[in-house]
Each structure stands twice: as structure tokens, then as C-alpha cells.
C-alpha positions in Angstrom: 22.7 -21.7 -22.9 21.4 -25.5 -22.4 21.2 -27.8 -19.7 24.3 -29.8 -19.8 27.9 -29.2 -21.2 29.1 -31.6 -23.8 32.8 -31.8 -24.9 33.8 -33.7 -27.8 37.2 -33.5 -29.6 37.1 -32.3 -33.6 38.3 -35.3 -36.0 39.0 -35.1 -39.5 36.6 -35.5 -42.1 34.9 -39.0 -42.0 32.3 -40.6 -43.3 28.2 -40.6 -43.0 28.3 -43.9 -41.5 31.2 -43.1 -39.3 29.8 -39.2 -38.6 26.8 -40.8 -37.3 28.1 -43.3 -35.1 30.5 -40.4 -33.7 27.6 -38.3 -33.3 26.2 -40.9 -31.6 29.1 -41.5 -29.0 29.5 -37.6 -29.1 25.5 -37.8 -27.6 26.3 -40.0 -24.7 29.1 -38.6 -23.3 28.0 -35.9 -20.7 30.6 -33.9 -18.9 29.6 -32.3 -15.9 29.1 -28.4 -16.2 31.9 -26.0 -15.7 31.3 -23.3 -13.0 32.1 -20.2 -14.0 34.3 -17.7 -12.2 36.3 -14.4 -12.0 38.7 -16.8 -9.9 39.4 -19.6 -12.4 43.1 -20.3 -12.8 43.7 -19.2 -16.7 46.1 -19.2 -19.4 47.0 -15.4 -21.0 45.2 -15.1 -24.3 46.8 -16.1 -26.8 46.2 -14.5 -31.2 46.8 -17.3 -33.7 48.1 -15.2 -36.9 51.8 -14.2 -36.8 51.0 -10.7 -37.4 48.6 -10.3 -34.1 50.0 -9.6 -30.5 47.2 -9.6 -27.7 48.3 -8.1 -24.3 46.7 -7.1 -21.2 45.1 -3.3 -20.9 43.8 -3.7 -17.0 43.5 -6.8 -14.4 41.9 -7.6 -11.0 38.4 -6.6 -12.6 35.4 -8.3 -10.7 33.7 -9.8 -13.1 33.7 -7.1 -16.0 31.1 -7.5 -18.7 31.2 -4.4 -21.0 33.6 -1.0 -21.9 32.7 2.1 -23.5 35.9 4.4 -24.5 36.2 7.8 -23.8 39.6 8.7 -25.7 42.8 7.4 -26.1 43.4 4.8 -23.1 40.2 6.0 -21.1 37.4 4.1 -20.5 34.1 3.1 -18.4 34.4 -0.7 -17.3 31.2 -2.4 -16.3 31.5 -4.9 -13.1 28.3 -7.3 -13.4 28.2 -8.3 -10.0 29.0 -5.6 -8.1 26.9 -3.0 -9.6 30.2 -0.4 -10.5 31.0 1.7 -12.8 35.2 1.7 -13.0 37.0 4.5 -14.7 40.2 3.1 -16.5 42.8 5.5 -17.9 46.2 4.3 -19.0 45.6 0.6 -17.6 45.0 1.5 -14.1 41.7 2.0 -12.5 41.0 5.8 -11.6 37.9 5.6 -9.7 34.7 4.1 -9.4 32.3 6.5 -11.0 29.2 4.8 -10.0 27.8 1.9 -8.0 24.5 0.7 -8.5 22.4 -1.9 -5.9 21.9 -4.8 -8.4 20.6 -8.3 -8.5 23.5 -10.5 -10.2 21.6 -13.8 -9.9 22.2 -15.9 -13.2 22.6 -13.9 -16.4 21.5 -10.3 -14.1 24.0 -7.4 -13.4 24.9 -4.7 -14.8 25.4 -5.5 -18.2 25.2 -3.0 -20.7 26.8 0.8 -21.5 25.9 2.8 -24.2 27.4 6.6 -24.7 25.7 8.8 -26.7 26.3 9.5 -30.0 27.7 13.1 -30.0 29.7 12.5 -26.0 31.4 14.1 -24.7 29.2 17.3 -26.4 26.1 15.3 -25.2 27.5 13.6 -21.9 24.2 11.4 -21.9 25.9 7.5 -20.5 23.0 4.7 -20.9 23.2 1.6 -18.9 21.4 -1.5 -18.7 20.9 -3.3 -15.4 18.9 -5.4 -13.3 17.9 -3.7 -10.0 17.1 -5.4 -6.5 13.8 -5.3 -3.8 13.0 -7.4 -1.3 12.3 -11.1 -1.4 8.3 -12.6 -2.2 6.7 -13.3 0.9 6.7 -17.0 2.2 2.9 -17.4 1.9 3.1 -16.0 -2.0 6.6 -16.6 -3.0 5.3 -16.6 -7.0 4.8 -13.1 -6.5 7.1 -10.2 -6.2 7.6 -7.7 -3.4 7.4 -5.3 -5.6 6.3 -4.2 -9.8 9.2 -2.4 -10.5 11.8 -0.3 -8.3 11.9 3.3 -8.0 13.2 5.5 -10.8 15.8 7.2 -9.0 18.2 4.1 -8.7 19.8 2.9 -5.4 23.4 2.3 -4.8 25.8 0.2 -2.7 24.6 -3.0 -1.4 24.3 -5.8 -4.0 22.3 -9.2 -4.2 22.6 -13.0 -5.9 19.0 -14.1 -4.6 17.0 -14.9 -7.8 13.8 -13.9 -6.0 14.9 -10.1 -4.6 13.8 -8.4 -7.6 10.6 -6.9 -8.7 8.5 -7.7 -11.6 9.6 -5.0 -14.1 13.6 -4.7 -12.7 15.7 -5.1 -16.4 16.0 -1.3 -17.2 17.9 1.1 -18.7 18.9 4.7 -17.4 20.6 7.8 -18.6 22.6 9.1 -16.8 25.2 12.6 -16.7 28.7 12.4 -16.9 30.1 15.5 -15.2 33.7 14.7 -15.3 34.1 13.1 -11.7 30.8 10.5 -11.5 28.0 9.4 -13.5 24.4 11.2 -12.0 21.1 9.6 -13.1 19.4 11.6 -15.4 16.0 9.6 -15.9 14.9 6.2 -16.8 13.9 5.0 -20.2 12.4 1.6 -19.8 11.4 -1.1 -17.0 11.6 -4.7 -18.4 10.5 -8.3 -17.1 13.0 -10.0 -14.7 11.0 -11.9 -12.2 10.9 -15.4 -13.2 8.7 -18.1 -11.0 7.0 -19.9 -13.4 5.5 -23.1 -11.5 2.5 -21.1 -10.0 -0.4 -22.7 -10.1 -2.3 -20.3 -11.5 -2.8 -20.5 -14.4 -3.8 -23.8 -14.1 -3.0 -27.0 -16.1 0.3 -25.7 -17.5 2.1 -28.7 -16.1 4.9 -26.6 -14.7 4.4 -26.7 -11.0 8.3 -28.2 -11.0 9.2 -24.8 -12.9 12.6 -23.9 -10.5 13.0 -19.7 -10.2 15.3 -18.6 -12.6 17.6 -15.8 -13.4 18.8 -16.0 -17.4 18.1 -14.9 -20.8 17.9 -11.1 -20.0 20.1 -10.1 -23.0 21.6 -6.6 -21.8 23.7 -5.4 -24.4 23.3 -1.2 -25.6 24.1 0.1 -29.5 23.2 3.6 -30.4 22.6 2.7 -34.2 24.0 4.8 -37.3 20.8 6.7 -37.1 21.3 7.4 -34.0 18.8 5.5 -32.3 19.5 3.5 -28.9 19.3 -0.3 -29.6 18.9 -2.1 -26.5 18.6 -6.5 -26.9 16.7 -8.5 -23.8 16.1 -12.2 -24.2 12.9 -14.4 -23.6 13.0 -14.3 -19.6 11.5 -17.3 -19.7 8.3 -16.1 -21.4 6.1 -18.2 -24.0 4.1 -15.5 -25.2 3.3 -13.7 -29.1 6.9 -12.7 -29.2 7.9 -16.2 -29.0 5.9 -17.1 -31.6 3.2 -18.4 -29.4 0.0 -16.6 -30.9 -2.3 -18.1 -28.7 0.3 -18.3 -25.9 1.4 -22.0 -24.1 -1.1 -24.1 -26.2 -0.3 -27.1 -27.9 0.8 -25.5 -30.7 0.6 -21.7 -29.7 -2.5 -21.5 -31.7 -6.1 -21.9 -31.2 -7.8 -19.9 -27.7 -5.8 -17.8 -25.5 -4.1 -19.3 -22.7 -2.1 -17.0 -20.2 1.7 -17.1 -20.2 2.2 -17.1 -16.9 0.7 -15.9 -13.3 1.2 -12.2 -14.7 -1.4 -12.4 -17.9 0.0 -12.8 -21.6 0.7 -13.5 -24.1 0.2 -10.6 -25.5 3.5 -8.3 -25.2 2.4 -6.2 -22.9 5.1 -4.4 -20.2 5.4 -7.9 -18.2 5.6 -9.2 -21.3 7.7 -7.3 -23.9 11.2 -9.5 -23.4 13.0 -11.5 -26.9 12.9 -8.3 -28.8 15.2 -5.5 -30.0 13.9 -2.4 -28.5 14.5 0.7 -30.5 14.1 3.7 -29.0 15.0 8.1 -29.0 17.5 9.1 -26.7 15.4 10.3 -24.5 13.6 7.2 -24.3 10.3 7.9 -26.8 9.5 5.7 -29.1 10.7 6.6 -32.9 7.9 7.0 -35.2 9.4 5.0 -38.2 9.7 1.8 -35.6 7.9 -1.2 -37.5 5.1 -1.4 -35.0 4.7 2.3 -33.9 0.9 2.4 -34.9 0.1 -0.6 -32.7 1.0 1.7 -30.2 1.8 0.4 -26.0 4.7 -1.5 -25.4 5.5 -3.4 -28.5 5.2 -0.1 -30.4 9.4 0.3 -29.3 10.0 -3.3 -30.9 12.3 -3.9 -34.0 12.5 -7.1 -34.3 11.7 -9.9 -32.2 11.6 -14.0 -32.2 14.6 -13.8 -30.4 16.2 -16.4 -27.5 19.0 -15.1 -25.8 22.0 -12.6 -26.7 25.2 -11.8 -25.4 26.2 -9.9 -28.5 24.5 -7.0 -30.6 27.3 -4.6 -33.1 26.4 -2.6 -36.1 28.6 -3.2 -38.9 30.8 -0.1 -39.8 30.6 -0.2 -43.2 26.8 -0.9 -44.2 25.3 0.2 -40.7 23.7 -3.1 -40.9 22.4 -4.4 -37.4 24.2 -8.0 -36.5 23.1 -10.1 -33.2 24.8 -13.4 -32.3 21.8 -15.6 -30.6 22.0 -18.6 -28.2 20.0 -21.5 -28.6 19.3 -24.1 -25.9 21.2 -27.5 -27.2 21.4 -26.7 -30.6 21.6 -24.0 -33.7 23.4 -20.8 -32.0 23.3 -18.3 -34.7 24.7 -15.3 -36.2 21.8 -12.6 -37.9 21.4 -9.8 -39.8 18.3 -7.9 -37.7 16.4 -5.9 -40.4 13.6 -3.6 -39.3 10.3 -6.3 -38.2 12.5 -9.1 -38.5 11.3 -12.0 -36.7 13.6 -14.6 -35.5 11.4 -17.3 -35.3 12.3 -18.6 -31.7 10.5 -21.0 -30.4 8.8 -22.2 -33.7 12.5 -22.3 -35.4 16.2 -22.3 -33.9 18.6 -21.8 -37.1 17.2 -22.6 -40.8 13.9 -23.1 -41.1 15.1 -26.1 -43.6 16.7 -28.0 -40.5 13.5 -27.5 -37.9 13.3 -31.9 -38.1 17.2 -31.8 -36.8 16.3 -29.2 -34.0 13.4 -30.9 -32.7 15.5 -34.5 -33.1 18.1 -33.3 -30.6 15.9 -31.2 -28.4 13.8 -34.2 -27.8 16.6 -37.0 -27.2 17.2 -38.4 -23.4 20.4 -36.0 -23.5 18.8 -32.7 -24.2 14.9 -32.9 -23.5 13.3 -29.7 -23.3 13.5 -25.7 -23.8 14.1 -25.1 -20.4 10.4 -23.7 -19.8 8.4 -26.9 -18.9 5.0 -25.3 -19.8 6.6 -25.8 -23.6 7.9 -28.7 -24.3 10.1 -29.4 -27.2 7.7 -32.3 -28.5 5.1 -29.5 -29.4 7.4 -28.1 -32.3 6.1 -28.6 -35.4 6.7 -31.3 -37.8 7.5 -29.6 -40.8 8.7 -26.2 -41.7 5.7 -25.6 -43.4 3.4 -26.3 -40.1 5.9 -23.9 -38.3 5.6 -21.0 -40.6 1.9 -21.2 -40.0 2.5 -21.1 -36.3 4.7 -17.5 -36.6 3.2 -13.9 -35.0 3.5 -12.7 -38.2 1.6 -8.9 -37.5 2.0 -6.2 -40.3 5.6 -4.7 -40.4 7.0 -8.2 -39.7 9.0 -10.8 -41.7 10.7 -13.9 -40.7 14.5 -13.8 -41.0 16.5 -16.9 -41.8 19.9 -17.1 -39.6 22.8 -15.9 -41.6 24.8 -18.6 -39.8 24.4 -20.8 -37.1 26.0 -24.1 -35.5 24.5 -27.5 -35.5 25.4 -28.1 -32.0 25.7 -24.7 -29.1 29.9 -23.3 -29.4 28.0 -20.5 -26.8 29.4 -17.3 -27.9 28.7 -13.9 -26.4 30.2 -10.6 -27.6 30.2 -9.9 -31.0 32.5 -7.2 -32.3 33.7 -5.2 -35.6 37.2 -4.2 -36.8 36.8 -0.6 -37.9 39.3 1.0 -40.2 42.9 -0.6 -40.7 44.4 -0.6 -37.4 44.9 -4.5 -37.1 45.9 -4.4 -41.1 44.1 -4.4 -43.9 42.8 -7.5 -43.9 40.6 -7.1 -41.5 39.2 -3.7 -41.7 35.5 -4.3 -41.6 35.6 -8.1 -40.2 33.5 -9.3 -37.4 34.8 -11.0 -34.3 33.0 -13.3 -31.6 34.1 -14.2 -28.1 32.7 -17.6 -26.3 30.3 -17.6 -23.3 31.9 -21.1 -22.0 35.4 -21.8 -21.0 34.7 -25.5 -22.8 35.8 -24.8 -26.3 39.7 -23.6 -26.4 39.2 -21.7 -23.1 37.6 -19.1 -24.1 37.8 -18.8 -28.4 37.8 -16.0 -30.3 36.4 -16.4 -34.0 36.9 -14.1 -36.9 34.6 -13.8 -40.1 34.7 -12.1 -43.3 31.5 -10.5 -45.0 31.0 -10.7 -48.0 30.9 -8.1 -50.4 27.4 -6.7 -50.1 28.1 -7.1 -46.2 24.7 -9.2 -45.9 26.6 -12.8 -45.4 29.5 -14.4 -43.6 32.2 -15.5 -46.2 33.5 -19.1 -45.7 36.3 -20.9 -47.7 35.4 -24.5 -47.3 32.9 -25.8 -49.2 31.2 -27.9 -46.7 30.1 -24.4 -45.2 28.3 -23.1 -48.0 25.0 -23.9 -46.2 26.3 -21.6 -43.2 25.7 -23.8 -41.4 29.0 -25.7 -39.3 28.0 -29.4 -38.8 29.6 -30.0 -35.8 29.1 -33.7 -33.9 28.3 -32.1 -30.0 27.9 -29.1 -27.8 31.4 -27.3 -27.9 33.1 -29.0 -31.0 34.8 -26.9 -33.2 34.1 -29.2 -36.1 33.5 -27.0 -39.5 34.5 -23.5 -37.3 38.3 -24.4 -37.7 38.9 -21.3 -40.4 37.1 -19.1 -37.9 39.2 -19.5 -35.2 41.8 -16.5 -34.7 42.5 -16.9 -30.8 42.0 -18.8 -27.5 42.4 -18.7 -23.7 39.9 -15.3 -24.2 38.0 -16.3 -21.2 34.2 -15.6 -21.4 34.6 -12.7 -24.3 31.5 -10.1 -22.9 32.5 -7.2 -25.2 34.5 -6.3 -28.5 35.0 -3.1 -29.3 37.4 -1.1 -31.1 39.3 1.9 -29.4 40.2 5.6 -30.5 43.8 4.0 -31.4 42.1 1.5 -33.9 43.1 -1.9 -31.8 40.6 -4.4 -30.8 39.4 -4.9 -27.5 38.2 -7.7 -25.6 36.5 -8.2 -21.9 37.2 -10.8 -20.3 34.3 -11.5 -17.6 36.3 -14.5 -16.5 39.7 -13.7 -16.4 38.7 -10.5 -14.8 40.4 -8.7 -17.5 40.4 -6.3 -20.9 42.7 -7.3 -23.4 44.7 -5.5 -26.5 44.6 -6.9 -29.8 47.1 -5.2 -31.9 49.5 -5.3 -35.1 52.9 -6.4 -34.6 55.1 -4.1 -36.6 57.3 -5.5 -39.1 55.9 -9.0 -38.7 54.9 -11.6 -41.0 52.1 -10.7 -43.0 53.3 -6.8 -43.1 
């Protein structure tokens, strides 16, 4: 997410002149950031329709982040921090069936399970993670100990150092499920993780007060209707082709190449490939109908790209669409339908294209200057939409893709999740939910949305929302998302999935819990 948490309190509709001097209080009042932690002192969820019970599957998780069902009341639990794998049948934890040595600084873990698409026929278990290696040295500290760690993965001890990871340490495995533990079967990709950016080479990027980072590294795993593994990593911090930076960190990413960073760019090569959907075969080859297979290399596994940061990839069960939710820094989180070449437009847009004058306003005020990356300022974004579409890495198979929906100011959702089939009720057979990255707005929401009926839009009911676009006054204000909330007290909401029985279920990173969404029987609404 941004810098700095903001907190404003929704009011009823008002008008321009009033909205604007709200906005403008709304802009000056900084909170200071809430910590985040499995620890936290919380309130039990809480479902805001009569005919919806939550209650609580397993507890005294440490830090879970996502859950892959293996039948009725059996699952795999992820534990970012600690690198485990957790086996949970009947609401008790069984066993840990695996525990990998991983780098949890920031946004890093293990963060990501995928089963295959025939299991239990095919045991095949993908995960994503972030593994560890020894620190820079102190006379080159901008440049890791290692490229990337061995294939074979190693287990047990754990690390929160930002700088004990190698170059290339995002990956994803397979690995064997034999009944009693998970055995690593091979890898299928090495990503970018290490993040140092004030070197001072290259020179003249007017970073050198670039901190070491951690974030953006995306993690979530699909396997698609086709059968394909989908696998989501966010920017890492780069400013490269993929961000829409032809030319790489120049004025206005046009004109002669300039590196990205210490490491080369901006072309995506492997230290470079990060703000994508990867789309890959199960055994980790590249499919031939990808949109950029004939380019061939790294950005020949690419489906779409242009993208920030995500917390939340699903496929709709009805149309097999692809759906991402996508963070932006300050302002304009969105909600997308990822086509094959789509291209997000991050960092030339963040939500419509028709509102880039808004999203460079309120990136450049005193409260939210800059992108996070120094060498990119927010003042280099374009003045018009038209100079920004001229700015785009636009190569053949690609196509900029307007946000379905989006939020003027950051709500910071994660998961994204859909109903399938009629368990919670008719109603919302087929409907997306979204769970909330912050505690700040109703301690963890959980919104609900309705597609339409060619499943390519999110269906509102008030007119002021026909743009899709909720014109809320500050970070964290649930202005214009009212009709979408369904639930609070979630927690940070890291997965949604829905179970063999046909209830919802939510992980709650925060709470240190997975919760039970289900229909109460013979209530109102029946």
C-alpha cells in the first residue's frame, strides 16, 4: 500500500463545495500507521445480512495467509512467517506437513498454494515463497550474497532481515503429496526479490536515499479453467518495460535506455520479469498460446502485465474469466478483468485512464508525494491521458485494459474470492467477495459484488457508481462502498475460497484465524 494511513469517517451526501472542503480536511488529517499483527486484540467477525452466520473453523494460526481444501473439513493452511505448511482436518491442526526456511521481511513468506487440477489423482501441491541466503557483504551491501538459492529448498530456520535473500528468491515449487508430508518435486520459476535500490550505480538516478525494501511481491497461485498455473508477483520495486517505462527511469520512460537498477533493465529479463501474471504448464513450460510466447526468454510466460501490487487473483466460476484486485500507492485500488496481453497501465495510469489529472493531483500533494521508488517520481506522469497512452509498452499481443472498478482513495483490500454454486443461497451463487489488507476500515471489511450479466462488470445500485468508480474523500473511507459492505471485524482477509461443503471461507492473517461463512437455516431471507 502507500506511505501513510488516513482515517476519515463516511458522511452523507453533500455538496461540491462542501465535498471539497471535506476532502480537504480529510487531506490534512494524518493518523499514524497501524502495526500489523497476529497478536492484535480483535473483535469475532461479524456477517451483516440476517440470513449469514460466520464462525470460527481453526485458531492460534501464526500468521496464516492462504488454504487449499482437500475434502470435506481438510485443508493445507499456509503460515507466512514461519515457512509451514499446517494440515487442518475437522478444525484442529493435524500436523505440519512441511516447513520451509523463508524470508518474511515486508510482504515476503510463504504466500501462495495451488493444488493441481486433477489432486488427489495428480498429487502435484505448488507453492509460492520467498526463500533466504546470507546477508550482502558490508563493503557491497547493494548486492546480494547470492543470485538465487538452490533448487532443492531448505527447511527450518526462518528470517525477517530484508537483505538475507538472493537476487532471484520469489519462486514457486511443486511439490508431492504422499499422504503424510509434502516432498519437493522441482522448481518452476525463480523471481526478483532483492530490493536495494540507492546504489550508485547507475548513476544520476537520484535515489541514493532509496531504503531496502521488502513489498510488492504479489504471491497468490490459480490453476485457470484451462488448466494452466496462474501465478501474480508485483513490481518489486522495479521501473522497467513492464511498468510502462520503455526506455526505463527516464523522464518520461521514453527516449534512450537508461538501466533500472544496479542489476541492468529495463528490459524484462529474469531480474526483471516482476508486475506480471505469469502463465505457465504444470510442469513449469511455457504454454505456446501465451500472448508473448514467440518473443521467447522470460517474458515469453507473461499474460498480462502493467500491474502494481496484488493480494488477490480468483477465476470467476461461471465465465472462467480471470479477476485480480490491484493496490495502488495513495490512490485508485482497483478491481480487473485480466484478458490474455492485458496491460494494466501501472505506472503511466492507476484506475481510469479518464481520471490520470486526479491521480497525479493526490500523488503529488505534501500528504502523499511519491511512488515509493524515488528514481520515479510522481511529477513525471503525464499530463494528459493522451501523453500517457503514448508512453505505454504496448508490444504485439498487448492491449491496455481499463479497471473495471476502482476507489478514488486506497480501502487496501487483499483476497478476492467467488461464491460457487448455491450454498450461501441463491443470491449469491456466482458473486465475488473481497477481504481488506488494513485493520483501518471496519477492522477488517468484507465487501460483496454482483456481476453483471455477461459477468464482465461489477453491478452497482446507486447511481453515483455508474462510473465504477467509489468517490470516496480519504484513504480508508467507505464513502460510495456502503452497498458493498457484507461484513466486518475480518481481520486482514488473505484468502477466500469456497469449500467441498459449498460455504465460504475466509483467512484471517491477523486474527490468526480461518473463518466459516454459512446459511443460517430457516432465517430471514430463506
Amino acid at each position: 500500500m502507500g506511505k501513510v494511513d488516513f482515517l476519515f469517517v463516511a458522511r452523507p451526501a453533500i455538496s461540491r463545495a462542501r465535498r471539497a472542503m471535506v476532502e480537504f480536511v480529510a487531506l490534512s488529517m494524518v493518523l499514524p500507521a497501524i502495526l500489523l499483527s497476529s497478536q492484535n486484540i480483535f473483535s469475532q467477525p461479524t456477517m451483516l445480512v440476517r440470513n449469514l452466520g460466520v464462525r470460527t473453523v481453526v485458531s492460534d494460526l501464526s500468521q496464516p495467509v492462504s488454504m487449499a481444501f482437500l475434502g470435506d473439513n481438510d485443508f493445507f493452511v499456509l503460515e507466512k512467517a514461519s515457512g509451514n505448511v499446517k494440515r487442518v482436518t475437522n478444525g484442529t491442526v493435524q500436523a505440519t506437513v512441511l516447513d520451509l526456511a523463508v524470508n518474511s521481511a515486508s510482504e515476503r513468506g510463504l504466500l501462495g498454494i495451488a493444488l493441481h487440477p486433477n489432486f488427489p489423482g495428480n498429487p502435484s501441491v505448488y507453492l509460492y515463497w520467498t526463500c533466504s541466503a546470507p546477508p550482502p557483504s558490508a563493503e557491497n551491501p547493494f548486492f546480494p550474497s547470492q543470485e538465487e538459492c538452490p533448487d532443492v529448498p531448505a527447511t527450518g530456520a526462518d528470517t525477517s532481515n530484508v537483505l538475507e535473500v538472493p537476487l532471484r528468491g520469489n519462486r514457486v515449487d511443486r511439490f508431492i503429496w504422499n499422504g503424510t508430508v509434502l516432498v519437493w518435486d522441482r522448481n518452476l520459476v525463480k523471481l526478483r526479490v532483492f530490493q536495494h535500490d540507492g546504489a550508485p550505480d547507475p548513476p544520476g538516478q537520484g535515489d541514493a536515499a532509496q531504503n531496502s525494501a521488502g513489498n510488492h511481491d504479489g504471491g497468490v497461485l490459480r490453476f485457470g479453467p484451462d488448466g494452466k498455473l496462474y501465478i501474480i508477483i508485483g513490481d518489486t520495486g522495479r521501473r522497467g518495460q513492464v511498468q510502462n517505462l520503455p526506455s526505463g527511469p527516464t523522464l518520461t520512460g521514453l527516449g534512450p535506455i537508461m538501466p533500472d537498477d544496479q542489476f541492468g533493465g529495463p528490459f524484462p529479463d529474469e531480474n526483471h520479469l516482476t508486475g506480471s501474471v505469469l502463465r505457465l504448464n504444470d510442469d513449469g513450460s511455457v504454454p505456446v498460446d501465451n500472448p508473448f510466447f514467440s518473443s521467447g526468454g522470460p517474458f515469453s510466460m507473461v499474460w498480462a502485465y502493467g500491474i502494481r501490487n496484488s493480494f488477490g487473483m480468483a477465476f470467476d466460476p461461471q465465465s472462467g474469466n480471470l479477476w485480480t484486485q490491484e493496490h495502488g500507492d495513495d490512490t485508485f485500488d482497483e478491481l480487473n478483468l485480466v484478458t490474455r496481453g492485458s496491460n494494466g497501465g501501472w505506472i503511466q495510469f492507476m484506475g481510469p485512464s479518464s481520471r490520470l489529472a486526479e491521480f497525479k493531483a493526490i500523488e503529488t500533494s505534501m500528504q502523499f508525494f511519491g511512488l515509493q521508488q524515488l528514481r520515479w517520481p510522481p511529477t513525471r506522469l503525464a499530463n494528459s491521458p493522451a501523453e500517457a497512452f503514448m508512453r505505454l509498452f504496448l508490444p504485439r499481443g498487448a492491449q491496455y485494459s481499463e479497471p473495471e472498478f476502482s476507489w478514488r482513495f486506497a480501502v487496501a483490500p487483499a483476497a478476492i474470492g467467488f461464491q460457487e454454486g448455491r450454498g450461501l443461497g441463491p443470491q449469491f451463487e456466482g458473486d465475488m467477495f473481497m477481504g481488506a489488507s488494513r485493520l483501518t476500515l471496519e477492522n477488517g471489511y468484507l465487501f460483496h459484488f454482483n456481476l453483471t450479466g455477461n459477468r464482465q462488470q461489477i453491478a452497482v445500485d446507486s447511481p453515483g457508481l455508474n462510473d465504477r468508480v467509489a468517490d470516496n474523500f480519504a484513504k480508508f473511507d467507505i464513502t460510495e462502498s456502503e452497498e458493498f459492505l457484507i461484513g466486518r471485524n475480518f481481520g486482514i482477509g488473505t484468502d477466500i475460497q469456497t469449500g467441498p461443503n459449498g460455504n465460504l471461507y475466509v483467512v484471517s492473517l491477523s486474527n490468526g484465524e480461518v473463518y466459516e461463512i454459512f446459511r443460517r437455516r430457516g432465517g430471514a431471507g430463506q
